[in-house]
N, C-alpha and C positions, 0 to 999 in steps of 0.2 A: 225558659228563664231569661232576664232580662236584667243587663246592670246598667248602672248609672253611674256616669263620669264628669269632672268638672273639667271643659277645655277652656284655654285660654291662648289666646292672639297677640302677639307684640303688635304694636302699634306706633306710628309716631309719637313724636311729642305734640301737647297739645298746648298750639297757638296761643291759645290767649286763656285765660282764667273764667272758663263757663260753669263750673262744678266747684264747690269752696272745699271739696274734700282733698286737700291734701293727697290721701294716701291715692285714693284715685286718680289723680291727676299724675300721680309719680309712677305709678303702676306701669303707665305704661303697656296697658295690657284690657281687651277687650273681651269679656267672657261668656261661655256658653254652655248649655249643658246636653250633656251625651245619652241617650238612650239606644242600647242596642241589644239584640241576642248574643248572651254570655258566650267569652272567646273565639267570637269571627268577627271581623271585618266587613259588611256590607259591599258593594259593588257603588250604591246609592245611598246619598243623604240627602235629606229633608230639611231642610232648616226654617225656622219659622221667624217671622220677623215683625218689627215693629220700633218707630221711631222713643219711645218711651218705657213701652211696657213690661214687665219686668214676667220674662217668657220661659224660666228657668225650670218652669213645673207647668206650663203649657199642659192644658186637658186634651190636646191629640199627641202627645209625644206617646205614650204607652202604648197607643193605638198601631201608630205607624212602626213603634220599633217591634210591636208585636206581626206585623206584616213584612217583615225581613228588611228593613231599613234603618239606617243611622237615623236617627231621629233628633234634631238638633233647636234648644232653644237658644236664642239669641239675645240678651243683652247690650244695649250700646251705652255709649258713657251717658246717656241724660236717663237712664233706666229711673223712673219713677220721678224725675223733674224735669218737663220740659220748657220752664220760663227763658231761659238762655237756649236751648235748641238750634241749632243750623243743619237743616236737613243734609246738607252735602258731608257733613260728619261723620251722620249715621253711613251712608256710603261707605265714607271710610273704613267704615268700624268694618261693617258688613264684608268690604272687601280683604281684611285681614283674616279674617274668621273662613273666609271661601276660600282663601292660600292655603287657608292650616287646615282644611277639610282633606285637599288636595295632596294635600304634604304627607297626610298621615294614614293616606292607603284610598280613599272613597275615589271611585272615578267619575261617577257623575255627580251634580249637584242640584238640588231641585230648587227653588226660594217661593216661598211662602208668605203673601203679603196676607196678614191677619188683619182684620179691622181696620185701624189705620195704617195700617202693612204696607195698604196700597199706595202710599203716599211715594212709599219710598222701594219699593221691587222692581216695580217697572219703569225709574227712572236710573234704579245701580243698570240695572239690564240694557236700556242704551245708548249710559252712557260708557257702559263697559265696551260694546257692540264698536258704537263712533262717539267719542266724547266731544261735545261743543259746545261746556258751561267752564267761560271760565273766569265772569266774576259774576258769585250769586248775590240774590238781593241781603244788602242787609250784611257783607260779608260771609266769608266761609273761602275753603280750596278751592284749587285753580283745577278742575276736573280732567283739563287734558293732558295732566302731567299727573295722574293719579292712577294710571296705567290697571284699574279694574278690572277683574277677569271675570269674563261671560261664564254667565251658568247654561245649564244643560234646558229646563223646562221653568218657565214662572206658572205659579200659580194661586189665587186670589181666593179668600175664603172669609164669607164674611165680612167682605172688605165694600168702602165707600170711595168713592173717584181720587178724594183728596180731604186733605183736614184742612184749608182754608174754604171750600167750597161747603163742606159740612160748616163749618163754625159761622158761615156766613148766614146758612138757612136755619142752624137755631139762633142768631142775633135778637137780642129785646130791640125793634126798634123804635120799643115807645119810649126806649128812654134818649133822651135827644141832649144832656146834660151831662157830659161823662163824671163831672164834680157831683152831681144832683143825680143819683142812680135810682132814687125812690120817690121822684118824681115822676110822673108816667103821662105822657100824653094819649090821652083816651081812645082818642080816633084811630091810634096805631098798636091796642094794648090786644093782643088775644085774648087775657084772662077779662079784662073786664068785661061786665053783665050783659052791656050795649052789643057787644061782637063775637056773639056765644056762637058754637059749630050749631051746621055746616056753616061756614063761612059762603061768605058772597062771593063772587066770581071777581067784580070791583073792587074788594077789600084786599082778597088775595095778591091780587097786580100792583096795588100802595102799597103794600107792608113789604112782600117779597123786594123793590123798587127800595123802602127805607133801610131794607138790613142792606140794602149792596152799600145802597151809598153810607151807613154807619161805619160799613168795614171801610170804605174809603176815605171816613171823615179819620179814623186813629191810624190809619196809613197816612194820610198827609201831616198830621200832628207827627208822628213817630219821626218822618224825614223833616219837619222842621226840628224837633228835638237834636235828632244829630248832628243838624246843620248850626246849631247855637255852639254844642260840644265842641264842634269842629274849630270855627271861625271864633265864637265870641271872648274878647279877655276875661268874663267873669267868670271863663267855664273852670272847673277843676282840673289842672294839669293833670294829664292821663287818663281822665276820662273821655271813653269813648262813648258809653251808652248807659241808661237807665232803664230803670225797672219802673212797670206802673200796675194796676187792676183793672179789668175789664168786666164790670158786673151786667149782670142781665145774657145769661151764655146760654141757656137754656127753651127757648122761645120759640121753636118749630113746629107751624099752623098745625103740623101732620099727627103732634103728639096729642091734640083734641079733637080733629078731625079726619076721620079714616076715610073717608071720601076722595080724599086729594093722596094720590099716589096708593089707590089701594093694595095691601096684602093681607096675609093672616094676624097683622101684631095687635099686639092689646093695645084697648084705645087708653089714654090717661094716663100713662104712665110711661118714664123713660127708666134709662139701666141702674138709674139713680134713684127711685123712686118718683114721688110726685114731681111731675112739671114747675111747680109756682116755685118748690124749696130748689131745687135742682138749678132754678134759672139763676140763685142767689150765693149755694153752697159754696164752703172754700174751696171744697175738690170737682167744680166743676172746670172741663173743657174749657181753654182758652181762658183760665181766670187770670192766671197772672202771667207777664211776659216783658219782656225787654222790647226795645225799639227795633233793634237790629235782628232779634226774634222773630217778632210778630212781621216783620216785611219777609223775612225767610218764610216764613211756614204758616203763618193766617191769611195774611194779606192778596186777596184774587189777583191784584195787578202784579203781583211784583214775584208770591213765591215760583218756583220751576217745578217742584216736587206735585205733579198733578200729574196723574195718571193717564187723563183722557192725551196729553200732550204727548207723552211717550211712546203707549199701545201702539200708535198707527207706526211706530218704524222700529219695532221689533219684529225678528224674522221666527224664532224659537216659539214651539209650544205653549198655547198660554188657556188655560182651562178657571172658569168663575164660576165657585161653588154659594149659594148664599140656603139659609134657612127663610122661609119663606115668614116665620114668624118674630121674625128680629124688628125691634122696637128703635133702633139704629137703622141701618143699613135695608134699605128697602128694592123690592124687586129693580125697579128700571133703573137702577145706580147696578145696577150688576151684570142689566142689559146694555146700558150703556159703556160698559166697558168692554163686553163679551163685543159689541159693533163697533168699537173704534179699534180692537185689533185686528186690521184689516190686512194687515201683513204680515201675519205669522203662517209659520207653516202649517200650523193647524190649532185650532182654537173652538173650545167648546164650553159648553152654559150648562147646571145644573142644579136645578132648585131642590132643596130637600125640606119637603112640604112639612108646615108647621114646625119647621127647627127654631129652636130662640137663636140667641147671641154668642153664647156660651155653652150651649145642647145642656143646661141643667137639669139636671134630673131626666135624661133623654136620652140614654146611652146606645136605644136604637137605632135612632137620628144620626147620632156620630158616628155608629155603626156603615151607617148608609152614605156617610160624608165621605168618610177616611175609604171605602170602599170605592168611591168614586176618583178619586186622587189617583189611589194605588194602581187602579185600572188604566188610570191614563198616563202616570209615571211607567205603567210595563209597556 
């Protein structure tokens, strides 16, 4: 038997106005949800994590609390908006919730970067470890005065190196007009007729080259933005930062050509459906953001929250599980972090063949996931 409980974390107070909810912001409080075997206390908890997601009914909680663990999803305050987001935040959040794991009987702690998880597990890890972030980009806490406590094991599931690093490689770089989104310049468009898969070796090297520099082009827009706020007399008193749209998020060669970075995943199609609507939709990835945002957590040059940066100077446990059939998150993003943790005490890769994103309809896959985990948490 298994129950389920709502925990919740005190927290600071928060900074500045990122969330227009009131009540959330007064709360005061960061929550999560509990899965475990009715009337004991586990030794171990799990916790699952994610800079946005709203992980409260996570499809491996019942798994693992069915495997003799606390099972914990995790919430942070931007749970289901991250246009205002500051990755160092989520830390925060993360690190109240690891107190209160500790507080309330579990002695060890696991963290579990999901999907985008990775953005942010093995940069709480350490900067818990050795902190020395202490002003991020774009604003946020001074990390070495945020005194985070190190968990016992990290471990990655599903997960991609970084979310400015992904946002990069689906960028539209044909669109070159951030005013003019549906303007497209042909030479640089995937979907048009002229630049149908397999793409050309040549095409691949410009375009990949046009989304870097796109992302570069609204990171230097963003810092001139704030630099107007800052300085200019016309700006609004107290204003610090704006909100803009980023259209065209969807754009990643790899979703029409299976050729480039092959796996199992289905070609044409992403977690959103079709590629063309997905590059435009309102709920796409990196659609809407703030200045001080988008250099926190999209921006290559400027966010910290990248995975591959951290990996090599964590010492603890670090295990990268991925489904080999994920239309996301692709094999050598899974190798490429299982080889930059080159400093952990031990550190292991495991693919679980033909798993999707979310093992739908696949509960023998998660089967084999969650089995893999548990193995290497004993």
């Amino acid at each position: 038997m298994i129950e389920r409980n709502l925990l919740g974390a005190r927290t600071a107070a928060h900074a500045k106005v990122e969330v227009y909810s009131g009540v959330a912001r007064l709360a005061r409080t960061v929550w999560a949800s509990e899965l475990k075997p009715v009337g004991s206390r586990p030794k171990t908890a799990i916790m699952i994590c994610h800079p946005t997601a709203n992980f409260l009914g996570h499809y491996a909680l019942q798994g693992l609390a069915e495997r003799g663990y606390g099972a914990i999803g995790l919430t942070t305050r931007y749970v289901g908006n991250d246009s205002s987001l500051i990755m160092e935040n989520c830390l925060l959040d993360m690190g109240a919730m690891v107190e209160h794991l500790y507080e309330i009987g579990y002695q060890r702690v696991v963290l579990v970067g999901n999907s985008g998880g990775a953005s942010i597990v093995p940069y709480y890890q350490a900067q818990a470890l050795k902190p020395t972030v202490t002003k991020p980009a774009g604003g946020g806490p001074d990390l070495s005065t945020a005194q985070l406590r190190a968990v016992d094991l990290v471990v990655l599931l599903n997960a991609h190196p970084s979310r400015a690093r992904l946002s990069t490689e689906w960028l539209d770089p044909s669109i070159t007009d951030e005013r003019d989104p549906f303007t497209r310049e042909a030479t640089l468009d995937m979907y048009h007729p002229q630049n149908s898969a397999p793409f050309s070796d040549d095409f691949i090297v410009r375009y990949r080259n046009a989304q870097v520099l796109r992302n570069q082009r609204i990171s230097t827009w963003c810092e001139s933005q704030l630099q107007w706020l800052e300085h200019s007399p016309d700006a609004p008193v107290g204003l610090d930062d704006v909100a803009f749209i980023v259209q065209g998020t969807a754009a990643d060669l790899r979703f029409l050509d299976g050729n480039i970075d092959p796996s199992d995943r289905q070609i044409g199609v992403t977690l959103w459906g079709s590629p063309t609507v997905a590059n435009y939709m309102p709920a796409g990835i990196s659609r809407l953001a703030t200045c001080r945002s988008w250099l926190n957590q999209w921006s290559l040059e400027h966010t910290n929250a990248d995975s591959l940066r951290w990996l090599p100077t964590i010492t603890s446990p670090i295990l990268v599980v991925l489904g080999t059939a994920d239309v996301t998150v692709l094999p050598h993003m899974a190798q490429q972090m299982h080889d930059a943790a080159t400093s952990s005490a031990r550190r292991q890769l495991h693919y679980v063949k033909n798993a999707t994103h979310y093992f739908e309809n696949q509960p023998e896959l998660l089967t084999e996931a969650l089995d893999v985990i548990a193995d290497f948490v004993n």
